[in-house]
C-alpha positions, 0 to 999 in steps of 0.5 A: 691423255697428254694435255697441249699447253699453249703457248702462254708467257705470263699465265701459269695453266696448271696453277689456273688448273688448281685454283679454278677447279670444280668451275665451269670454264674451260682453262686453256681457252681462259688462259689465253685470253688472260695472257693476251690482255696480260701482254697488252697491260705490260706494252701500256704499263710493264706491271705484268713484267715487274710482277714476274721479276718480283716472284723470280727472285722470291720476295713474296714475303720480303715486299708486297706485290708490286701494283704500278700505284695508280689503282688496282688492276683488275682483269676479267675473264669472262666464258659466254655461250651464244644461241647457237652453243658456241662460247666465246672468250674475254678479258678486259683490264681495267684499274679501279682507283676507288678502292684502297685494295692495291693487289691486282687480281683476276675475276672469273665471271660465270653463272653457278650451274648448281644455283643458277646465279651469277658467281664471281671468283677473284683470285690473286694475279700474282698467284696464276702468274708463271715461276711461283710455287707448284700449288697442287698439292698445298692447301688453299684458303678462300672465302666465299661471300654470298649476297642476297638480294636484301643487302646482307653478306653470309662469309664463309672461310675454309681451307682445302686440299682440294678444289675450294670449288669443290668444297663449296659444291660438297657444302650447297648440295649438303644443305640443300639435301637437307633442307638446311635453314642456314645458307651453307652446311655445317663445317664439313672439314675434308 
C-alpha cells in the first residue's frame, strides 16, 4: 500500500508516525491540523520558521530549542468522534507564561481504549518538526506519569525500540492479566 504524504511544510508525518504510534489517532489528519496552526503561529510569531533554521544547521546540542521567550508554546491536537462516528480534527496554540518550562511542545488529546480515561501525550515540537534525524530505528525514552483521583503521581520511565505506546499497552494488560496490586507490570525491558 503506497501511504500519500500530504502536503505539510513544518510536520514531519513519519517522525509523527514514530512517536505516536500504538495511539488512537489518525496521523495524517493530525498532521495537518498541527501544520496549519504551525503556519499560523509562524505569521503571528516566526517561532516555527526559527525552530526549523535552528534543526537545519544542527545545533541540537550547541543551544537550546529556540522558545520566542515569552511563555512556553504549547499546541493541542485533539481527534473527536461526533453521534453520528464522524471525527473532527483541532489544534489550538496557546502560551503558558506560568511554567518555568520554556520547550514548546505538543499535546495529543485522546481517551485510553484500553482504560477508558483520558490520556495526554506530550512530545517535544522540535522532535515532530521536518529536517531532524530519522527516528525509526532509534531508541525512544518516555515517561508515563499516572494521576489518580486522590492526588497521587506513580512514574514510570522507559526506553524502547518500539512504539513507547506499545510498550505502556504490553505493561497495563500485564498487570491487569494478573491482577497486579501495583499500577504497571514489572520492568518488562524489550
Amino acid at each position: 500500500m503506497v501511504v500519500i504524504e500530504p502536503d505539510l511544510h513544518y510536520v514531519d508525518v513519519v517522525a509523527m508516525r514514530h512517536l505516536t504510534s500504538g495511539l488512537t489517532f489518525h496521523i495524517e489528519e493530525c498532521a495537518g491540523v498541527l501544520d496549519a496552526a504551525l503556519k499560523d503561529l509562524n505569521k503571528q510569531t516566526g517561532l516555527p520558521n526559527q525552530i526549523l533554521d535552528w534543526i537545519r544547521v544542527r545545533t541540537l546540542t550547541a543551544k537550546p530549542c529556540p522558545d520566542g521567550g515569552k511563555g512556553r508554546i504549547i499546541v493541542e491536537v485533539s481527534q473527536t468522534l461526533n453521534g453520528a462516528g464522524k471525527h473532527g480534527y483541532f489544534a489550538t496554540v496557546m502560551r503558558k507564561t506560568d511554567e518555568r518550562e520554556t520547550t514548546p511542545v505538543v499535546f495529543f488529546k485522546m481517551n485510553s481504549p484500553l482504560l477508558d480515561i483520558p490520556m495526554r501525550v506530550e512530545v517535544p515540537l522540535r522532535a515532530l518538526m521536518v529536517g531532524n534525524p530519522p527516528l525509526p530505528g532509534t531508541y525512544t525514552l518516555y515517561m508515563h506519569a499516572l494521576l489518580t483521583s486522590q492526588g497521587n503521581t506513580f512514574l514510570y520511565y522507559g526506553i524502547t525500540k518500539r512504539g513507547w505506546s506499545l510498550r505502556f499497552n504490553e505493561h497495563m494488560r500485564a498487570a491487569l492479566a494478573q491482577k497486579s496490586k501495583r499500577l504497571l507490570a514489572g520492568p518488562l525491558m524489550n
